[in-house]
C-alpha positions as CSV (number, residue, x, y, z in Angstrom):
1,X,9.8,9.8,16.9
2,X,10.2,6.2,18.2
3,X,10.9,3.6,15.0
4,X,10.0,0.5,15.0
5,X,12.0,-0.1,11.8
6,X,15.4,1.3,10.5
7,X,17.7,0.4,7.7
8,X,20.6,2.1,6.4
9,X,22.4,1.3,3.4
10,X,21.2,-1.5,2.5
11,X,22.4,-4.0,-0.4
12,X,21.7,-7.4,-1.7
13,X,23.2,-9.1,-4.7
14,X,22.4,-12.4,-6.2
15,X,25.2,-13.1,-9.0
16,X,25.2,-9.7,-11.2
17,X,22.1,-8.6,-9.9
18,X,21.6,-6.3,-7.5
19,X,18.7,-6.3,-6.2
20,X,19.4,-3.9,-3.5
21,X,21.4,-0.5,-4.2
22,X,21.9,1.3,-0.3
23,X,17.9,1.3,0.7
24,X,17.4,3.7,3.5
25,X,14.1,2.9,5.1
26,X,12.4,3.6,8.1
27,X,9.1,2.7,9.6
28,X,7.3,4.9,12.6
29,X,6.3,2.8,15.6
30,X,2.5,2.8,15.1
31,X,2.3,3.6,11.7
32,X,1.6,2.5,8.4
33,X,4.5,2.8,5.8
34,X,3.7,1.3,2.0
35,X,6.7,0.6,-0.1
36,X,6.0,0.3,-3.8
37,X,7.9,-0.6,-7.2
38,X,7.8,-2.1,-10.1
39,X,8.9,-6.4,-10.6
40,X,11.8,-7.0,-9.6
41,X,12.8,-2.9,-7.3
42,X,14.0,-4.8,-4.8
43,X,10.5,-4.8,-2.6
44,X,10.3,-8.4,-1.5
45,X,14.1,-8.5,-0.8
46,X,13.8,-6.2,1.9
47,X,11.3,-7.6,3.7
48,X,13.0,-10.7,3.3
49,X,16.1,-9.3,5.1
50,X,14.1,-7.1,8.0
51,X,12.5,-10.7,8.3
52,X,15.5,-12.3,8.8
53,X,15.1,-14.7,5.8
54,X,18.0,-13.3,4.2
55,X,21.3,-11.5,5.3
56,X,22.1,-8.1,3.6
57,X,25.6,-7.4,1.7
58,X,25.9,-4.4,3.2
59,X,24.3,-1.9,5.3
60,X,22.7,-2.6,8.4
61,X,19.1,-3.1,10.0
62,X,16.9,-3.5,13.0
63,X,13.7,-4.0,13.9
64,X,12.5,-2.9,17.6
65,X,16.2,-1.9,18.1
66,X,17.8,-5.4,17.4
67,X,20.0,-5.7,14.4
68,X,18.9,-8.3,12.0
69,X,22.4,-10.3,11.4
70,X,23.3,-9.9,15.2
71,X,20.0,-10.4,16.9
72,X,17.9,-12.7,14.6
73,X,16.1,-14.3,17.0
74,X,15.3,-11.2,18.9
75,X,14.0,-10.2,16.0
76,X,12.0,-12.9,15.0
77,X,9.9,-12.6,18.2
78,X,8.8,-9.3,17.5
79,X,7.4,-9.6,14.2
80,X,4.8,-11.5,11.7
81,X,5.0,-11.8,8.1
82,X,2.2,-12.6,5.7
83,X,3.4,-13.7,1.9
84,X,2.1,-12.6,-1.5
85,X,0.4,-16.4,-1.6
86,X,-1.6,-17.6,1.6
87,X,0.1,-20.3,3.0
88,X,-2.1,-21.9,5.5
89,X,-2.4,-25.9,5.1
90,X,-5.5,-26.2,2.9
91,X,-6.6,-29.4,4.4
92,X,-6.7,-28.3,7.6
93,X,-9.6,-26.3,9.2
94,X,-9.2,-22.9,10.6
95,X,-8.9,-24.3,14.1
96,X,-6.0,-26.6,13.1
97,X,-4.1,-23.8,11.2
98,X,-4.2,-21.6,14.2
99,X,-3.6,-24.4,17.0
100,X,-0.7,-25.7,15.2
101,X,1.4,-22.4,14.2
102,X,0.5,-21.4,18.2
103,X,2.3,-25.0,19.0
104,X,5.2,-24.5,16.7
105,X,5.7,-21.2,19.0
106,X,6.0,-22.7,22.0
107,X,2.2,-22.5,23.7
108,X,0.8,-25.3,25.2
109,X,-2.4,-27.0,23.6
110,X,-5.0,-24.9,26.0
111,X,-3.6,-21.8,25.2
112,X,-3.0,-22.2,21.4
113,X,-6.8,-23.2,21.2
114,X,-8.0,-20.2,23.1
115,X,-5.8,-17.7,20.6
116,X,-7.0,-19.6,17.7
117,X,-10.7,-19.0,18.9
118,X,-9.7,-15.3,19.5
119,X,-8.1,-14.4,16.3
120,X,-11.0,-16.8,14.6
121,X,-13.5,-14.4,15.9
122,X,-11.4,-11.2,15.6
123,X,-11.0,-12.0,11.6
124,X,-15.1,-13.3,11.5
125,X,-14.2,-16.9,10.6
126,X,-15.7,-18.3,13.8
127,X,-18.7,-19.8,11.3
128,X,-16.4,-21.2,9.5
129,X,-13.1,-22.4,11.8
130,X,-14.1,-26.2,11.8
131,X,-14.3,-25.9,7.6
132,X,-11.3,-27.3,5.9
133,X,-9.0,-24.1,4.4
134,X,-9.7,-25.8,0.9
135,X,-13.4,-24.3,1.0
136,X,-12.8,-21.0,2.1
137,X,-13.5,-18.1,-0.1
138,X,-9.4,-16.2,-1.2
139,X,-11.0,-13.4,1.2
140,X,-11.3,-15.6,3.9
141,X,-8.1,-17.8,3.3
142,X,-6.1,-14.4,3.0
143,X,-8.0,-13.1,6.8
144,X,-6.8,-16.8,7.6
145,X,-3.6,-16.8,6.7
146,X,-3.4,-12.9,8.4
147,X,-5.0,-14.3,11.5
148,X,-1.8,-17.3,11.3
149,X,0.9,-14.5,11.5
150,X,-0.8,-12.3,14.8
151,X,-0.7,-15.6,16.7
152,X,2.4,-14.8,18.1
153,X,0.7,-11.3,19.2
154,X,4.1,-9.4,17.0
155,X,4.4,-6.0,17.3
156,X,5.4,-5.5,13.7
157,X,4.0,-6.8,10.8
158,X,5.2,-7.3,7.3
159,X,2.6,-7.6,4.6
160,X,4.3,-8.6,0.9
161,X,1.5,-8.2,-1.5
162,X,-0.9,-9.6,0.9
163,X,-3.9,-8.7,-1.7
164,X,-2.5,-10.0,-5.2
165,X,-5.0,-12.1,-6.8
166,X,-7.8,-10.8,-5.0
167,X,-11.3,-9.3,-6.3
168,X,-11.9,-6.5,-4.9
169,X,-14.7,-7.2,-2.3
170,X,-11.8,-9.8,-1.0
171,X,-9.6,-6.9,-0.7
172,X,-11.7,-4.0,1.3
173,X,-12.0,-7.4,3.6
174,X,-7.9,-7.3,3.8
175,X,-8.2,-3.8,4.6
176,X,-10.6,-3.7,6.9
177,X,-9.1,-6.1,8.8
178,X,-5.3,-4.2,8.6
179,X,-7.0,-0.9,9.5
180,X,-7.8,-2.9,12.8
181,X,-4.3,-3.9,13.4
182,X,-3.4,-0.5,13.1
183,X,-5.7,1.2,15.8
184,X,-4.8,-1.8,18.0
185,X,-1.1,-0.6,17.7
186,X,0.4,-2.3,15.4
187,X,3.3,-1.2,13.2
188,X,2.6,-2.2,9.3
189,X,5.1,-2.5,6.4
190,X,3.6,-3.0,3.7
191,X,4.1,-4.0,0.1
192,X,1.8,-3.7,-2.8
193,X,1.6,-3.1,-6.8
194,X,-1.7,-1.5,-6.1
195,X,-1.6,2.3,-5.5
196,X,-5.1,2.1,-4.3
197,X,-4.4,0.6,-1.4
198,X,-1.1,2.2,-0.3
199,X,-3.7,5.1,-0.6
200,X,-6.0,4.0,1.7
201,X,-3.9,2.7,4.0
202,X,-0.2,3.8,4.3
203,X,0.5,6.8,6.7
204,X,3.7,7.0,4.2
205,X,4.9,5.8,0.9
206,X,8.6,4.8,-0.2
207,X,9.0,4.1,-3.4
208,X,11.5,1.7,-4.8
209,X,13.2,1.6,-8.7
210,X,15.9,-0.7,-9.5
211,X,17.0,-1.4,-5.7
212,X,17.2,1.7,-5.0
213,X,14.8,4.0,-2.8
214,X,13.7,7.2,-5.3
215,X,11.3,8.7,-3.2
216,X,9.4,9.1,-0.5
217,X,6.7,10.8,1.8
218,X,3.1,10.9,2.2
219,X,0.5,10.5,-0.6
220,X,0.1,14.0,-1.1
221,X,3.2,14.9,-0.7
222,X,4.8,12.8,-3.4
223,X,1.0,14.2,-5.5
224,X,2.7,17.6,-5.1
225,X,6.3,16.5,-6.1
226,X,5.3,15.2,-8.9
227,X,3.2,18.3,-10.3
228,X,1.1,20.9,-9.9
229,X,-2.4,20.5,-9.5
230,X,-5.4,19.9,-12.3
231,X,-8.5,22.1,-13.7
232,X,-11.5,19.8,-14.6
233,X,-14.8,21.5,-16.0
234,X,-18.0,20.0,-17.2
235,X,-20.5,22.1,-18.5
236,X,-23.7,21.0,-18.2
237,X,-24.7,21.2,-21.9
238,X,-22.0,20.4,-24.7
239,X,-23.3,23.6,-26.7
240,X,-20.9,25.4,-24.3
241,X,-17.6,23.3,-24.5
242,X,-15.9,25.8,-27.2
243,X,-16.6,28.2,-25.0
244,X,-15.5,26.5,-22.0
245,X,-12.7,25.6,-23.3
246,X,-11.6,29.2,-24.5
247,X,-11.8,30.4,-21.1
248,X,-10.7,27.8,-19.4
249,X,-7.6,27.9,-22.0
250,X,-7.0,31.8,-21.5
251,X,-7.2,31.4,-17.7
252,X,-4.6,28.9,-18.0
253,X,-2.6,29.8,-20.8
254,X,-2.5,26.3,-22.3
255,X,-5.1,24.3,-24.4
256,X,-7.0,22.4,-22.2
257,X,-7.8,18.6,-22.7
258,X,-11.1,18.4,-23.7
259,X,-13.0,14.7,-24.1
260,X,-16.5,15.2,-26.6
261,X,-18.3,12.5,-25.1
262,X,-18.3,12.8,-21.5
263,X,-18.3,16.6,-21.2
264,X,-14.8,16.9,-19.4
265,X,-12.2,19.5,-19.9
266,X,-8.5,19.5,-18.0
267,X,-5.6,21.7,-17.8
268,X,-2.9,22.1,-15.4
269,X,-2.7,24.8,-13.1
270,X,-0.2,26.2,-10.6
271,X,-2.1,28.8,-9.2
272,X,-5.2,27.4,-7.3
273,X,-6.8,30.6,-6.8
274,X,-7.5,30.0,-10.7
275,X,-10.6,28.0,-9.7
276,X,-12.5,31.0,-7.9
277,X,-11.9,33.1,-11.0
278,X,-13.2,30.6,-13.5
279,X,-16.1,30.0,-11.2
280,X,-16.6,33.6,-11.6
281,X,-15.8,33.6,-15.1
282,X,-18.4,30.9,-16.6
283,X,-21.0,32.8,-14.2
284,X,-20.6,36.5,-15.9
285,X,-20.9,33.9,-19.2
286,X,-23.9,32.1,-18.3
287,X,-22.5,28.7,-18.2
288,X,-24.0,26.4,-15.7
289,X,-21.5,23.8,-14.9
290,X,-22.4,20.0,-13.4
291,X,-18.5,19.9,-12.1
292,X,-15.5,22.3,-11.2
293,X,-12.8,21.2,-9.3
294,X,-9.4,20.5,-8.6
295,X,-7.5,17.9,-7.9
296,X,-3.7,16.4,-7.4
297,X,-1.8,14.1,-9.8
298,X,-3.4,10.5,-9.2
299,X,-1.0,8.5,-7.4
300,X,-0.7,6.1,-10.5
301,X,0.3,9.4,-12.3
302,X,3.3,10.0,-9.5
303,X,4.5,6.2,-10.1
304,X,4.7,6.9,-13.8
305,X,6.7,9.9,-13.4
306,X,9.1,8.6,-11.1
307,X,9.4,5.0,-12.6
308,X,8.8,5.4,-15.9
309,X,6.6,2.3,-15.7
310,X,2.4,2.9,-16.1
311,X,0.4,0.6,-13.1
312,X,-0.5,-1.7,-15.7
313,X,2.7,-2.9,-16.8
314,X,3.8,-3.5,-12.7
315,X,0.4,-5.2,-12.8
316,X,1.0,-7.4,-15.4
């Protein structure tokens, strides 16, 4: 498997903090990898130092097989970074953002243009490229300031949060647009406090507590780490919840969850074959159900278990 990313060890202190505890990571060539945490896990500090924006303590890293101390500039040609904030010059258009990051990297005016007006119509801001930044929707600065850090064509690409603050038709837009990067090749790390979207669109997921890396794999993989899977019933009429519920509870030899008002009973199971034989079982009772299924842990539920911290408090 060819990486595009590898760290070993790493560490980062700033005083008494450490903000990085020997953070292993590594990142398929290709591939999406999400890396989440709570505040202050050390998330941002990595990508700061694969970035070359800081130098590590200890440990080592390299990007495309140049180390990040050694190598910097090396390094810095391969890659793009896009912030938690979007950091394009408001009071430029979309034209001038684009023309003058390709002129800070070396292209001459012709060609700058031309990749602006490529990456304008790649993201679907050509409409709008002569508008001043300041009037752009967040969805379209965020594309914008996305489109600013593939002007360099990078084959690696570190997104830090790139959808905080966003509503959520602004963020399908973000991932839409990533899910294009990928298929054209690129290599994404990416950073977010929303589980949602490492679902959608990490290959992997590392997980990071207190600078220090506590696990990681794909969704359902960490799903089924965390626990085993989870019965949900609903009867179609509430007359038959008691005895939903007893069956349900004898199957599964705990008492289920049961909620009055929606109709929904849960227990946990370890044994999925259980779900044939309560099929089987509300049928020789009568019971018509409107849902039976199972399903893994929620990914929120796996952060919870192996942060000790519920979404919304990273969230907030």
């Amino acid at each position: 498997m060819s990486l595009a990313i590898r760290a070993e060890g790493l560490v980062k202190r700033f005083g008494d903090t450490v903000a990085l505890n020997g953070v292993d990571l590594e990142v398929p060539t290709g591939k999406v990898v999400g890396v989440l945490g709570p505040n202050g896990a050390g998330k941002t500090t990595a990508v700061r130092i694969l970035a070359t924006l800081l130098r590590p303590d200890g440990g080592h890293a390299t990007v495309g097989g140049y180390d990040v101390v050694r190598d910097p500039v090396r390094v810095r040609s391969l890659i793009g970074l896009t912030g938690q904030y979007a950091s394009v010059d408001e009071d430029l258009s979309g034209t001038e953002n684009l023309v003058l990051i390709g002129r800070l990297l070396g292209l001459s005016r012709p060609d700058a243009r031309h990749r602006a007006v490529e990456l304008l119509e790649q993201f679907e801001l050509t409409e709008a490229a002569g508008r001043a930044a300041k009037t752009y929707s967040g969805g379209m600065r965020r594309r914008l300031d996305l489109a600013a850090s593939l002007v360099g064509r990078p084959q690696v690409l570190y997104l830090d949060e790139p959808t905080t603050g966003l509503d959520p038709h602004a963020r399908n837009e973000v991932w839409g647009v990533v899910r294009k990067l990928v298929a054209d090749g690129a290599t994404v790390l990416l950073t977010t406090q929303y589980l949602e979207e490492a679902d959608q669109l990490a290959d992997s997921i590392t997980v990071f507590d207190h600078g220090r890396v506590v696990a990681n794999g794909r969704a359902d993989e960490l799903k089924r780490r965390v626990g085993g899977q989870t019965m949900l019933v609903r009867p179609t009429s509430l007359a038959d919840l008691d005895a939903v519920s007893r069956i349900l509870g004898d199957l599964t030899g705990v008492q289920p969850m049961r909620d009055d008002d929606t109709g929904l009973l849960t227990a946990p199971v370890s044994d999925p074959v259980l779900l044939s034989t309560l099929v089987r079982k509300l049928d020789e009772a009568g019971i018509v159900a409107d849902e039976v299924a199972l399903r893994l842990p929620s990914l929120d539920e796996v952060f919870l278990a192996l942060t000790g911290k519920p979404t919304e408090e990273v969230a907030a």
